[in-house]
C-alpha positions as MATLAB code, in Angstrom:
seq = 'XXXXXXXXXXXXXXXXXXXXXXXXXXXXXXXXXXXXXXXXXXXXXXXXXXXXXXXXXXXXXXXXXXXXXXXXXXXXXXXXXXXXXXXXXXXXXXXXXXXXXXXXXXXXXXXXXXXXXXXXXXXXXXXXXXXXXXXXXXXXXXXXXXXXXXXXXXXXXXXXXXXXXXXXXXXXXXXXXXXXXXXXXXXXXXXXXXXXXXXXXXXXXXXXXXXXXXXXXXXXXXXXXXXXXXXXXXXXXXXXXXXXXXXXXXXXXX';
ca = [
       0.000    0.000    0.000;
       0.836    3.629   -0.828;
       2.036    5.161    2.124;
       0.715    9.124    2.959;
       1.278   11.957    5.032;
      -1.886   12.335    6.472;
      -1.599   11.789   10.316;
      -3.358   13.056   13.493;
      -1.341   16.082   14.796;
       0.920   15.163   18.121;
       1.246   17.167   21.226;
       4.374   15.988   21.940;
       6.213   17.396   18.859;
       4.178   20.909   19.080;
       7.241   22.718   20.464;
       9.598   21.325   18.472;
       7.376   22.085   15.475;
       7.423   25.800   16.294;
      11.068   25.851   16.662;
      11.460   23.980   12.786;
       9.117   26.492   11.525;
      11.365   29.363   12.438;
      14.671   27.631   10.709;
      14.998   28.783    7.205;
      17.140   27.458    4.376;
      17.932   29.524    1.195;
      17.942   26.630   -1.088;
      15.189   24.481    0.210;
      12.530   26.795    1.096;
      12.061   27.804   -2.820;
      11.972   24.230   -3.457;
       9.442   23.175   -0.910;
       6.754   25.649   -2.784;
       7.739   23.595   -6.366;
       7.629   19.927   -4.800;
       3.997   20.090   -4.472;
       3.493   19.739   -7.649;
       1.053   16.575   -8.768;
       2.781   15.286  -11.807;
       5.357   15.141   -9.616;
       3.742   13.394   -6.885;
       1.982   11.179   -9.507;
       5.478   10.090  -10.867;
       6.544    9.247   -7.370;
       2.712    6.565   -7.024;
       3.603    4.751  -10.003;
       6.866    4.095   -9.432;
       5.890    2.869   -5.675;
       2.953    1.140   -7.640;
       5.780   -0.923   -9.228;
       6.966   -2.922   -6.232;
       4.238   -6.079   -6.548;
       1.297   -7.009   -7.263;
      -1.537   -4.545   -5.762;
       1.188   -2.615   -4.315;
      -0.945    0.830   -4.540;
      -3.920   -0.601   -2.530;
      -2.947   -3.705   -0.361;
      -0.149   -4.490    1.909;
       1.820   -2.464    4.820;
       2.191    1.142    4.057;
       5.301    2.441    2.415;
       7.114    5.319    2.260;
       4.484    8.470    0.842;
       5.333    9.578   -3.027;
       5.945   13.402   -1.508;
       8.561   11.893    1.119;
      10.355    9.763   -1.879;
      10.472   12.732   -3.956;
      11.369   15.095   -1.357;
      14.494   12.835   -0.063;
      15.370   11.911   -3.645;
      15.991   15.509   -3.961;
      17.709   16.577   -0.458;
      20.086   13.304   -1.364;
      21.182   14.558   -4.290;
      21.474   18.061   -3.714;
      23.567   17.217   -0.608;
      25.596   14.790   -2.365;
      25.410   12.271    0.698;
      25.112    8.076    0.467;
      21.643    6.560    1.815;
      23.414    6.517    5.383;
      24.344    9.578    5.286;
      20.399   10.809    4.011;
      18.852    8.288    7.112;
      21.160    9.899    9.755;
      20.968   13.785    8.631;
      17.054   13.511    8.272;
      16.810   11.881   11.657;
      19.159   14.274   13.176;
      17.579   17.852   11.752;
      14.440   19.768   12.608;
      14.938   21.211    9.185;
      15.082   18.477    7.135;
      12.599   16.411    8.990;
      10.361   19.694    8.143;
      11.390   19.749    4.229;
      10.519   16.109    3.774;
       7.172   16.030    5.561;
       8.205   13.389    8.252;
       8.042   15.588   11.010;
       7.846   12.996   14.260;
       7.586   10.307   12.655;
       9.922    7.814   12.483;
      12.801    7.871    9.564;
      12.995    4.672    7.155;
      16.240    2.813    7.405;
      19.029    3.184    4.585;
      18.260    0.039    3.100;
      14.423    0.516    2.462;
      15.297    4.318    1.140;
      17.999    2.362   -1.529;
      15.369   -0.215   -2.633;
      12.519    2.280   -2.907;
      14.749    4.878   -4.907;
      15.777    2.012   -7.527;
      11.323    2.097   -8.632;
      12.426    4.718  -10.306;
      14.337    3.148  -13.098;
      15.891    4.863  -16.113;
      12.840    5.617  -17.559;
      10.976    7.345  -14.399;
      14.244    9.345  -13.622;
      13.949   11.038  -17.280;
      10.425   11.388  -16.452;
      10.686   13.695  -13.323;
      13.951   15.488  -15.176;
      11.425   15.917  -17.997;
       8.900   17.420  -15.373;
      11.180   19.676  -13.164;
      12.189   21.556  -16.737;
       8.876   21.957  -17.633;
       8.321   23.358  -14.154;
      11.053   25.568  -14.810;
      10.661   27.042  -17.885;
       6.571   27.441  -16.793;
       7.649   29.815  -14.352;
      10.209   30.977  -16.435;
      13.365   29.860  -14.222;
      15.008   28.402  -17.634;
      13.781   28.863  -21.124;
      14.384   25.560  -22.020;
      16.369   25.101  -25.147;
      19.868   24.363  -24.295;
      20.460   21.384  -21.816;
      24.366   21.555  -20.115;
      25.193   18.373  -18.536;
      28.040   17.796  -15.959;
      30.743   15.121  -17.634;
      33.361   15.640  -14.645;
      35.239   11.946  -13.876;
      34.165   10.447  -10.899;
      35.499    7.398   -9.180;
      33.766    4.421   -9.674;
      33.864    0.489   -9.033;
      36.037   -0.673  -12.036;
      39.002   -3.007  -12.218;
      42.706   -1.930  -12.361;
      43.318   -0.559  -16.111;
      46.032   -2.556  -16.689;
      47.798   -3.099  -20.180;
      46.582   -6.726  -20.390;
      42.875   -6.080  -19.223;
      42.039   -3.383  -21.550;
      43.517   -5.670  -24.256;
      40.821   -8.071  -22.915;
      38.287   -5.822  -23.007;
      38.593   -4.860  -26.870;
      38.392   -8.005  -28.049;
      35.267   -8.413  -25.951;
      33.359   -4.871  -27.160;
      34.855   -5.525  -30.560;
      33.135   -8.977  -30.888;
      30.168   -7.385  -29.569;
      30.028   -4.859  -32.132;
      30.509   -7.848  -34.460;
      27.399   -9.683  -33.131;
      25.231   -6.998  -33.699;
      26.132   -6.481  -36.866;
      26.060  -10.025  -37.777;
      22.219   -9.961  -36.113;
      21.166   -7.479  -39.084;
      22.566   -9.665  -41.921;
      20.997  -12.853  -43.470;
      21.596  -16.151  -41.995;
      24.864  -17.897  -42.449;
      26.253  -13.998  -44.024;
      28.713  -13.414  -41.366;
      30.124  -15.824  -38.476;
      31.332  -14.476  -35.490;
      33.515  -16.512  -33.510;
      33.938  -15.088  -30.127;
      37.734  -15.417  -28.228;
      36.141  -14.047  -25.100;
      36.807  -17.135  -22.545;
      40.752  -17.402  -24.937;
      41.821  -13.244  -23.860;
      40.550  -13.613  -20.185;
      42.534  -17.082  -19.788;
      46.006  -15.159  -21.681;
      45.036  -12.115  -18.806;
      45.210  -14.633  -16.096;
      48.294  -16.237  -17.705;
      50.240  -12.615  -17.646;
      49.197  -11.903  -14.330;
      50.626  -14.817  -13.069;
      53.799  -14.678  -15.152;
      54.133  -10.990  -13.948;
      54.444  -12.220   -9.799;
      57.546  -13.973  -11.254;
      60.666  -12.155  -10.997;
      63.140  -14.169  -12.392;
      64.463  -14.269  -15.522;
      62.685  -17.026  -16.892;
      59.557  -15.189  -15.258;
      60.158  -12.114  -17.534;
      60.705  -14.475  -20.522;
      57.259  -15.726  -20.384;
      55.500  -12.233  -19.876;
      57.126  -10.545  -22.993;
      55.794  -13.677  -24.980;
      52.166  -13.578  -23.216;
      51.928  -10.222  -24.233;
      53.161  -10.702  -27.426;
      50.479  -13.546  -28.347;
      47.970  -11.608  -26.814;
      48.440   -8.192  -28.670;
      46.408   -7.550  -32.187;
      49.620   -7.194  -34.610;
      51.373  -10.887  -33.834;
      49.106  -13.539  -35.238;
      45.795  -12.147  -34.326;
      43.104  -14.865  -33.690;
      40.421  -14.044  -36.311;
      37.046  -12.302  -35.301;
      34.952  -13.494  -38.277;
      34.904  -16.711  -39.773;
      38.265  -17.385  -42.225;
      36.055  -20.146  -44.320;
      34.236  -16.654  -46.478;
      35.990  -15.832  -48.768;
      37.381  -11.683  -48.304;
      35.269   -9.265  -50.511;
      32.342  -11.105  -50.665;
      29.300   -9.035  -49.787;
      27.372   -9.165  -46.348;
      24.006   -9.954  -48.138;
      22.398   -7.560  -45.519;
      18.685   -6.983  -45.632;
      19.277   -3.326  -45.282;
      19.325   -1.171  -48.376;
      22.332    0.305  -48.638;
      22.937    4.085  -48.755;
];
């Protein structure tokens, strides 16, 4: 079930109340006019409408769509992980105010990671769709020019070592290759795919490299030099059609 903000009032939290009312923030106070919006809000209920079966109308209340959206945005804007969004909500009269929680008790990281992820690809375009159409209604942004921010941020990769990124163009390039093989006519173009070969010759230079003898060395230079595209390359596409043949695509060519 949907969760919502609708609640009796508490007499307990009526001081603290008056003292969160009087705390003002330059940034969120414009925002917390703008996040009332209903598209917005109706976004926010299908994406929780997503979780199961009769999720909007049966089942233990979950988080409300204005709360979602409202933490969505204080997370991002703040730049902070979902632990970091539990404990400063918990901790603030102000942002307990801004996301409409007030007393009540804060969700724990986990269930604010899960419920973010309804979203999806598609819903997050969605509500970046809405806010500029919000924006350029109340003429904040005209609209026509879009500046994204492409600055390099750490992620969870492996090690780009010489040997792995070796590994990994054989792999996109065969990919690439499998696609295009997909839009041709059966039997036009083979693929044969030396995926499982490159990651077994990575696994043989890394182990050759925690060798430092001689002999050690030895066997690195020539794992590297079977492995690299300009000694002997294993071919991508099958050798048995014959070079200059055409494709026999389906696709009219241009």
């Amino acid at each position: 079930m949907i969760g919502t903000t609708k609640r009796q009032a508490s007499l307990f939290y009526f001081a603290f109340a008056k003292e969160a009312a009087t705390i003002t923030d330059d940034l969120l106070d414009p925002l917390d006019k703008l996040l009332y919006d209903p598209q917005l809000l109706d976004l926010a209920s299908q994406a929780l409408a997503k979780r199961s079966a009769r999720s909007a109308d049966f089942g233990r209340p979950s988080i409300a769509p204005d709360r979602l959206v409202r933490c969505a945005i204080l997370k991002h804007i703040k730049k902070w992980s979902f632990r970091q969004l539990e404990r400063e909500v918990r901790a603030s009269l102000l942002y307990r105010r801004f996301t409409l929680f007030y007393e009540d008790p804060i969700p724990d990281f986990t269930s604010f990671s899960r419920t973010f992820a309804l979203f999806g690809e598609q819903g997050t375009a969605r509500l970046h769709a809405r806010v500029v159409q919000i924006a350029r209604e109340q003429t904040v942004a005209q609209g026509h020019k879009l500046r994204t921010d492409t600055t390099a941020v750490e992620s969870n990769i492996h090690y780009p070592t010489d040997s792995s990124l070796l590994a990994d163009s054989i792999r996109v390039l065969t990919r690439g290759l499998k696609r295009i093989s997909a839009g041709c006519q059966s039997q036009a173009l083979q693929v044969i795919d030396h995926h499982r070969a490159a990651k077994r010759r990575v696994l043989e230079i890394c182990r050759a490299a925690k060798t430092l003898t001689d002999a050690g060395r030895q066997k690195l230079k020539d794992s590297y030099a079977r492995s690299t595209p300009f000694s002997n390359p294993p071919p991508l596409l099958d050798p048995s059609i014959p070079r200059g043949s055409p494709l026999q695509s389906p696709y009219k060519q241009q």
